[in-house]
KETOR-752640 format. One line per 3 residues: number of its first residue (from 1); their letters; for each residue x, y, z of C-alpha. Coordinates in nm, 4 decimals, padded with zeros to 6 digits. Example, Ala and Ser with C-alpha at 12.3 -4.5 7.8 and 13.67 -1.06 7.14 Angstrom:
<vexvexs>
1	as	01.2300:-00.4500:00.7800 ~ 01.3670:-00.1060:00.7140
</vexvexs>
This chain:
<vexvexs>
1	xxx	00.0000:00.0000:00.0000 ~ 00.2806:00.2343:00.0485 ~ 00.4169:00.1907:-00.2444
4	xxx	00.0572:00.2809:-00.4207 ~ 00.0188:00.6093:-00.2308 ~ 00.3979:00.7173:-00.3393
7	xxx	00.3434:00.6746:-00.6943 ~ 00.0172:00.8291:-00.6945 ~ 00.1472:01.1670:-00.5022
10	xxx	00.4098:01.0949:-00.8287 ~ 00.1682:01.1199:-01.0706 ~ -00.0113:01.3971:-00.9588
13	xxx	00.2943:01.6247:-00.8957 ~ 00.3795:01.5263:-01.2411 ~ 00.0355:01.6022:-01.3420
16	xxx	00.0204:01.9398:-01.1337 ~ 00.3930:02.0471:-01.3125 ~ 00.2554:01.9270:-01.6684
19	xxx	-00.0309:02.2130:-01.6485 ~ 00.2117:02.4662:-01.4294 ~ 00.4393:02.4236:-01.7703
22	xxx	00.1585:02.4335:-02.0431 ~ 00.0247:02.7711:-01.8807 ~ 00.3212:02.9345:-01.8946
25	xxx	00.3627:02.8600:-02.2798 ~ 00.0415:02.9788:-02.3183 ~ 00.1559:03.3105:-02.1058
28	xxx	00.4238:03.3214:-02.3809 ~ 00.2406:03.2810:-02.7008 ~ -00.0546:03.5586:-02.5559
31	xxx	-00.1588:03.7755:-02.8306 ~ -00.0101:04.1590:-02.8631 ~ -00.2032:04.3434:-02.5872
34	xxx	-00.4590:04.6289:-02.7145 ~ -00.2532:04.8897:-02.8829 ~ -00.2276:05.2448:-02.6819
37	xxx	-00.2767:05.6105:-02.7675 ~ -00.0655:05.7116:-03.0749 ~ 00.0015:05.3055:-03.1552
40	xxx	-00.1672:05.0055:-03.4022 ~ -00.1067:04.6453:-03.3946 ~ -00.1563:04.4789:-03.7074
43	xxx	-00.1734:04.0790:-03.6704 ~ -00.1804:03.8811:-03.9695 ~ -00.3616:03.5444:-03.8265
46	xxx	-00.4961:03.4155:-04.1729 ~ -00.2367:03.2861:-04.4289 ~ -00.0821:03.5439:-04.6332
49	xxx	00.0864:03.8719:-04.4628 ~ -00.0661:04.2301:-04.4399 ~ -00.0221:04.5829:-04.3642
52	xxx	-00.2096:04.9058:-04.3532 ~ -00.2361:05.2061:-04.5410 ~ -00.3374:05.5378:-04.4225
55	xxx	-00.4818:05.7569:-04.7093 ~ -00.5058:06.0947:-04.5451 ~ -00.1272:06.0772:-04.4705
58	xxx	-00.0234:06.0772:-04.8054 ~ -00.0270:05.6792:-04.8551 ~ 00.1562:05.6082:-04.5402
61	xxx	00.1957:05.2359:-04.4618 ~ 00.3231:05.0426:-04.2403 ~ 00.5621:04.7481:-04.2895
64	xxx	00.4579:04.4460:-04.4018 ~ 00.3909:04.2167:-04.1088 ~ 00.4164:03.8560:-04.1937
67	xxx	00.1369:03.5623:-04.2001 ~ 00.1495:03.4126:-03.8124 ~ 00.2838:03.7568:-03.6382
70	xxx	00.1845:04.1133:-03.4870 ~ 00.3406:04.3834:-03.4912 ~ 00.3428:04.7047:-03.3131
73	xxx	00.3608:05.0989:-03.4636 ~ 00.4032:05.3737:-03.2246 ~ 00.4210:05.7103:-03.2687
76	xxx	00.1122:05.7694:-03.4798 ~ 00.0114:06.1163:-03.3046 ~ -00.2575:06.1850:-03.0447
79	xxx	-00.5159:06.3617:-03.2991 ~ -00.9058:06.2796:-03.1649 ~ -00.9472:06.3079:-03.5508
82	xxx	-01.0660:05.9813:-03.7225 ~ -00.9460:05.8606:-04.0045 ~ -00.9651:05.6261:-04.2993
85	xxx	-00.7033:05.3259:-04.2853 ~ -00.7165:05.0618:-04.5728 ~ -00.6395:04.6909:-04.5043
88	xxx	-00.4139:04.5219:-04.8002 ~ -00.3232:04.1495:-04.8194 ~ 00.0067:04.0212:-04.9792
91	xxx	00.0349:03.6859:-05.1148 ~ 00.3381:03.6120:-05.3234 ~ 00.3675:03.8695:-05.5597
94	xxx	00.0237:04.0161:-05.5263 ~ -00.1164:04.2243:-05.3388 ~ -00.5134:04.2850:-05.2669
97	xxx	-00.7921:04.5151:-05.0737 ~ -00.9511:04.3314:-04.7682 ~ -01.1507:04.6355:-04.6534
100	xxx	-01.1105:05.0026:-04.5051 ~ -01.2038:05.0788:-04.1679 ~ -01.1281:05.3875:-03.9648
103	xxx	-00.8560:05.4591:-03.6826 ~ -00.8634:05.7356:-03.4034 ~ -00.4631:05.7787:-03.2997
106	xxx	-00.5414:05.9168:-02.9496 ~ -00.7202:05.5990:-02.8635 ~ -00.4893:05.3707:-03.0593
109	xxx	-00.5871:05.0281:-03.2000 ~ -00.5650:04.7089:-03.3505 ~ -00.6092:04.5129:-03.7181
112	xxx	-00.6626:04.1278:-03.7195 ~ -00.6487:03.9449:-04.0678 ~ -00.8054:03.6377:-04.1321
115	xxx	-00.8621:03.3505:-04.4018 ~ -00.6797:03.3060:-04.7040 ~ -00.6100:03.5417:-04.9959
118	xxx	-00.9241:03.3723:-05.1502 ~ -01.1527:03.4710:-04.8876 ~ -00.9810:03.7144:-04.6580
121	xxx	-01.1467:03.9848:-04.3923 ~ -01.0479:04.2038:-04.0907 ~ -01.1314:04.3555:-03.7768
124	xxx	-01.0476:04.7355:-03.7702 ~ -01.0131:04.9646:-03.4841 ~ -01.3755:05.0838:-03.3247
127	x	-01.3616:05.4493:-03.2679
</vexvexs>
């Protein structure tokens, strides 16, 4: 019987490490937090990268962030003003409209891509 009640306190320390370790990978792999004043994230979650454009500021874009990551862009001003942003996929060579939405800088925000190149879509800032 002593032997029985050692390995099960075993197990279950085993067990009780096991989730200990799988919660702290998810901790790691967490999504970008919400974006600040003056800043947008821009996650590309479907498969094919993506970046934004901002028309009123002469074309202005940001980088290209690839298919699987998020990036963050500071620095984007503190205006209450909001504005249009356009959503672009890029596949390969190509590159394609997924939809505009609007973006307020003092309140900051975030744009998720999804799907494929086929059949893509986003989620834009609400303002």
């Amino acid at each position: 019987m002593a032997l029985a009640k050692i390995l099960k306190r075993a197990s279950l320390s085993a067990m009780a490490v096991g989730v200990l370790a799988s919660g702290a990978a998810l901790g790691l792999t967490a999504p970008a937090s919400a974006a600040g004043a003056g800043s947008l994230t821009v996650c590309s979650k479907g498969d094919y990268a993506s970046y934004v454009q901002f028309p009123s500021r002469g074309g202005m874009a940001t980088t290209i962030v690839n298919a699987g990551e998020c990036r963050d862009f500071n620095n984007l001003g503190s205006s209450n003003n909001v504005e249009q942003i356009n959503v672009f996929g890029v596949q390969g060579p190509s590159t394609f409209w997924i939809q505009s939405g609007s973006f307020r800088a003092s309140k900051g925000g975030n744009v998720h891509t999804y799907g494929s190149s086929a059949d893509a879509w986003a989620m834009t800032p609400q303002v």
